[in-house]
C-alpha positions in Angstrom: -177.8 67.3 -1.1 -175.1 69.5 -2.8 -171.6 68.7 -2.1 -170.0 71.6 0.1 -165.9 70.5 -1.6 -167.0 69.5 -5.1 -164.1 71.9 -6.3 -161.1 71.3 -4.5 -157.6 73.2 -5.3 -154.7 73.1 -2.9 -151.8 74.6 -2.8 -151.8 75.0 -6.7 -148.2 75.9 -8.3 -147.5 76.9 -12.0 -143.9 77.3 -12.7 -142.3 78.5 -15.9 -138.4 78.5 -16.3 -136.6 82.3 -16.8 -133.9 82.1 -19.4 -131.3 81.3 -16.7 -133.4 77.7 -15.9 -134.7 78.9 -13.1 -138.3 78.1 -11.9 -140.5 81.5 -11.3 -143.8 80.2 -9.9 -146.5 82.4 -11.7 -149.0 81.1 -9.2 -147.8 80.1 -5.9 -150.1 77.9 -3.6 -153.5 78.8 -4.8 -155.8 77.3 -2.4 -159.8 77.4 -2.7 -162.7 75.4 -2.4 -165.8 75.6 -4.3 -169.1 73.5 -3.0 -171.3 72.6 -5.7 -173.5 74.8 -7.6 -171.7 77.9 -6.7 -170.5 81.1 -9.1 -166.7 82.0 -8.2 -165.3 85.0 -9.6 -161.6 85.2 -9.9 -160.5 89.4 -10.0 -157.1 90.6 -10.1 -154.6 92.6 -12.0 -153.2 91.3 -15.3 -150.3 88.7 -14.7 -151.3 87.8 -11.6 -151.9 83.9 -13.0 -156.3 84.1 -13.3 -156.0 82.5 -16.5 -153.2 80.5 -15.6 -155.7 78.7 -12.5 -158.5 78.6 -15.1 -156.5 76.6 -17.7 -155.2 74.7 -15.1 -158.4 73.7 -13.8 -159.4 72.6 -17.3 -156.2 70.5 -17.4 -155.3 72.6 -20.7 -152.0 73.6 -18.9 -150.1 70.9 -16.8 -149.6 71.6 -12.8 -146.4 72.0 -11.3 -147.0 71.1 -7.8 -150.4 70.8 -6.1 -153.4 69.4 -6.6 -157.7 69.8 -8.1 -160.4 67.5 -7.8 -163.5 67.5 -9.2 -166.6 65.2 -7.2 -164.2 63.6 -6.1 -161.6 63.0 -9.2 -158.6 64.1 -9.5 -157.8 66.6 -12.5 -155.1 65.0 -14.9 -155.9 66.3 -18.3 -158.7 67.9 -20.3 -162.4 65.9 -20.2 -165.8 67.1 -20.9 -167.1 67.5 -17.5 -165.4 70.9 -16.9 -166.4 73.1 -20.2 -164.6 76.2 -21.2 -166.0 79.5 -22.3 -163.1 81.9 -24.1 -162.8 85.5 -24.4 -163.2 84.7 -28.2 -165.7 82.5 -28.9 -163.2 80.3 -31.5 -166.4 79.1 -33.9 -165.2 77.3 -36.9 -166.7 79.5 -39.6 -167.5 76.8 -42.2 -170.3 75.7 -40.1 -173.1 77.2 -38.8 -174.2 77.5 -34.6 -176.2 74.5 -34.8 -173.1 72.7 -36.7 -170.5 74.2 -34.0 -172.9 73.4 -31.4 -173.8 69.7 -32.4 -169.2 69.3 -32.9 -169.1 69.1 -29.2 -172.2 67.2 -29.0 -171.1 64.3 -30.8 -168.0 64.2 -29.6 -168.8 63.7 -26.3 -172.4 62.0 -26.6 -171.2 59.6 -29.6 -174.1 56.6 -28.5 -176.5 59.0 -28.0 -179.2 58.8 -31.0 -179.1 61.2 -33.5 -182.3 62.6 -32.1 -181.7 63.4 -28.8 -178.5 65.3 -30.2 -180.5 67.3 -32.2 -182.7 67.9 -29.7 -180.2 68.6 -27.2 -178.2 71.1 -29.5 -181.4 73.3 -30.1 -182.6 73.4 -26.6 -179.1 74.9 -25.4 -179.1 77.4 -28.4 -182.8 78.5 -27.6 -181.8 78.5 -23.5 -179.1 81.3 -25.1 -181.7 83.3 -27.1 -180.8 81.2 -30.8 -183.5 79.9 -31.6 -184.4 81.7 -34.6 -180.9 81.6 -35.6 -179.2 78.6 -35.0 -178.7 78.0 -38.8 -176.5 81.0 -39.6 -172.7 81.0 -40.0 -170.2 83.2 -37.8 -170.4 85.9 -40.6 -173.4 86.4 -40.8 -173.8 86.9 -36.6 -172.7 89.9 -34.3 -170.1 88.9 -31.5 -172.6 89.0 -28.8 -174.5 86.2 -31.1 -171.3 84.4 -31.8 -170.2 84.1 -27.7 -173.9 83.3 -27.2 -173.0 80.1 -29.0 -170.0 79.6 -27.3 -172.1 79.3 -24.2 -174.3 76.9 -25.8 -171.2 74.8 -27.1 -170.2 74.8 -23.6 -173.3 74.2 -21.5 -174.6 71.6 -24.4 -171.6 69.3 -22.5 -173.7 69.3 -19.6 -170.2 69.8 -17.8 -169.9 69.8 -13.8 -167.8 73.0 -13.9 -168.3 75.9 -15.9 -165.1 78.0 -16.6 -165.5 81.8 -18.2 -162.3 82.8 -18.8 -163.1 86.7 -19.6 -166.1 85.9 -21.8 -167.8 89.2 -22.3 -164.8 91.0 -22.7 -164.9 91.9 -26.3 -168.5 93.0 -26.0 -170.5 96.3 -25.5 -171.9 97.5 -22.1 -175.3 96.6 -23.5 -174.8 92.9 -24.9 -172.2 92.5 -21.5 -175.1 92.6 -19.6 -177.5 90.8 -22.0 -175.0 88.0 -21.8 -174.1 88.1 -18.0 -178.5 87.3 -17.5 -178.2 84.6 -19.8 -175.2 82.6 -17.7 -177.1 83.2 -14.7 -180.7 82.0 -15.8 -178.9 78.9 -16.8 -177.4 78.7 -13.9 -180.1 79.3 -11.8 -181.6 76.4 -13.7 -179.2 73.8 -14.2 -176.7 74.4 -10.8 -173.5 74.2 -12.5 -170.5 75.0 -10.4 -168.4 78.1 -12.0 -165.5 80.0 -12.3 -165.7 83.2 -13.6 -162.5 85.1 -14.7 -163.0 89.0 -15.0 -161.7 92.3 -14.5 -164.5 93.6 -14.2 -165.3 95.0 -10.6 -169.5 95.6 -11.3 -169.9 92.3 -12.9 -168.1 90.2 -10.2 -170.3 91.5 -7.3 -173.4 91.2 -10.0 -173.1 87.9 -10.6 -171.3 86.0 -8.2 -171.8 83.9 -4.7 -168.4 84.8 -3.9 -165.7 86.7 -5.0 -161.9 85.9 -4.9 -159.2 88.3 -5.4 -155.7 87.4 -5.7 -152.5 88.9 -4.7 -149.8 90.0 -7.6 -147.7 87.8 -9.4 -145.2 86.2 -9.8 -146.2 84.0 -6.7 -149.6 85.2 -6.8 -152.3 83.3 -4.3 -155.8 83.7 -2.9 -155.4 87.2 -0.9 -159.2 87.8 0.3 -162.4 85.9 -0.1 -165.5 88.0 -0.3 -168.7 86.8 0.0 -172.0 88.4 -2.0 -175.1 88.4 0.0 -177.7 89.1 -2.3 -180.5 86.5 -3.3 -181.4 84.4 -6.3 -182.2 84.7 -9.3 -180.2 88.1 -8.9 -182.6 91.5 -9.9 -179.7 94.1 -11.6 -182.4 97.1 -10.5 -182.7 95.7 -6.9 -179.0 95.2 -6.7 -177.7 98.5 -7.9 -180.2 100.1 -5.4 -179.0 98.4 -2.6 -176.2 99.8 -0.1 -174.4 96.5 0.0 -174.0 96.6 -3.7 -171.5 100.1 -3.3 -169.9 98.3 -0.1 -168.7 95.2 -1.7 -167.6 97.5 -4.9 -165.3 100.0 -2.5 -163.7 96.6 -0.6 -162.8 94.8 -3.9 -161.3 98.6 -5.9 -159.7 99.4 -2.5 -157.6 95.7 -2.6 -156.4 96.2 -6.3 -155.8 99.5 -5.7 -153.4 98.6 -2.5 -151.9 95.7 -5.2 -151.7 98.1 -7.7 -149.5 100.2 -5.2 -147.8 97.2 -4.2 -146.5 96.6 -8.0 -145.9 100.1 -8.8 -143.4 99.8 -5.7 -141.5 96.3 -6.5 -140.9 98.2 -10.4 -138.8 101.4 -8.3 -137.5 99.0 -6.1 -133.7 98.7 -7.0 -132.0 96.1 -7.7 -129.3 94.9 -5.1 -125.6 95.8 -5.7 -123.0 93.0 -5.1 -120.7 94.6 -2.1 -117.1 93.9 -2.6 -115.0 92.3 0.3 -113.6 94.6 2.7 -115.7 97.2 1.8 
């Protein structure tokens, strides 16, 4: 039985100070819970503290106030059962996939026989389509090869959460899609709970259970929920015929637009004028 609050976050605060020592909370009571198994997509204009949550959630970047647990544990710092998928997949280019790969591997698996960690590294780089090339370096691999390996670092943790912070940004329309069928036949498979960060309206519909889109920052927060409706595994043909598809698409433009209008306004907005005494 799948736990319905395996991701908990409440009232999540990330303060930085201004030059004056003031706090400005970037993200200002982010609340959300994730039950196990599901995809999340995070949407939102830039600045509005998506990444900020993410890194947050991978306890990269310390919490100012609030709180996430994971099955039950309370976040306090990096550990390998919440894996991180960049925008840029970060390999070291010395080493080749299976050596990238097989880093993590070791590092978090260090009793594990050196068999099963081979064998675990090239199931995860054949589950990403590397099977025949799991022995080349970075340089010699296109960047829709290189973030495949990225995602086999990652998944190769067997992590409880999956965090995509962006990860198909930097790719073409052809390998985006390639990539985003990958992540969700893994997931179909293996049930790992994610976050996805994107900007991309089409792809969080696609591939997510639900979708959450967040108000502007500073002080950003949850502002709508949506939920996605279509089965799994997902079909892209079935999908892109289907009404629903051009519903959800219209509800998620027509909130950034409205928080794109919001921002445009607090810019022109001017700035209050101290009023002398007497005046």
């Amino acid at each position: 039985m799948r736990n319905a609050r395996f991701l908990e976050i409440f009232q999540l605060v990330k303060a930085y100070p201004n030059p004056f020592g003031e706090a400005i909370r970037v993200v200002d009571g982010f609340d959300l819970i994730v039950p196990q198994g599901e995809l999340v997509s995070i949407i939102g204009h830039s600045g509005c503290g998506k990444s900020t949550v993410l890194t947050m959630i991978a306890g990269l970047n310390a919490i100012s106030s609030g709180g996430i647990i994971v099955d039950g544990h309370e976040v306090e710092g990096p550990a390998p059962n919440r894996a991180v998928v960049f925008q840029s997949p970060c390999l070291l280019p010395w080493q080749t996939a299976f050596e990238n790969v097989m880093l993590g591997v070791k590092s978090v698996y260090p009793f594990a026989s050196k068999k099963d960690r081979v064998a675990l590294v090239e199931h995860n780089l054949a589950l990403v389509g590397l099977a025949e090339s799991m022995h080349k370096y970075p340089r010699e691999m296109s960047g829709g090869m290189q973030q495949r390996v990225g995602i086999a670092r990652a998944i190769a943790l067997q992590p409880k959460v999956l965090l995509l912070d962006e990860p198909f940004g930097r790719l073409d329309s052809l390998t985006r899609m390639e990539l985003q069928d990958v992540i969700l036949g893994i997931l179909d498979r293996q049930h790992i709970t994610t976050l996805l960060i994107t900007h991309d309206v089409d792809e969080a519909v696609y591939m997510s259970d639900r979708v959450v889109m967040m108000t502007n920052g500073p002080g950003a927060k949850v502002g709508e929920i949506m939920h996605i409706d279509f089965p799994k595994p997902r079909d892209r043909l079935k999908i892109m015929e289907d009404a629903r598809f051009y519903g959800y698409r219209e509800r998620l433009l027509r909130f950034l637009d409205d928080c794109g209008h919001a921002k445009e306004a607090a810019k022109k907005k001017p700035a209050a004028t101290p009023v002398a005494a007497g005046v």
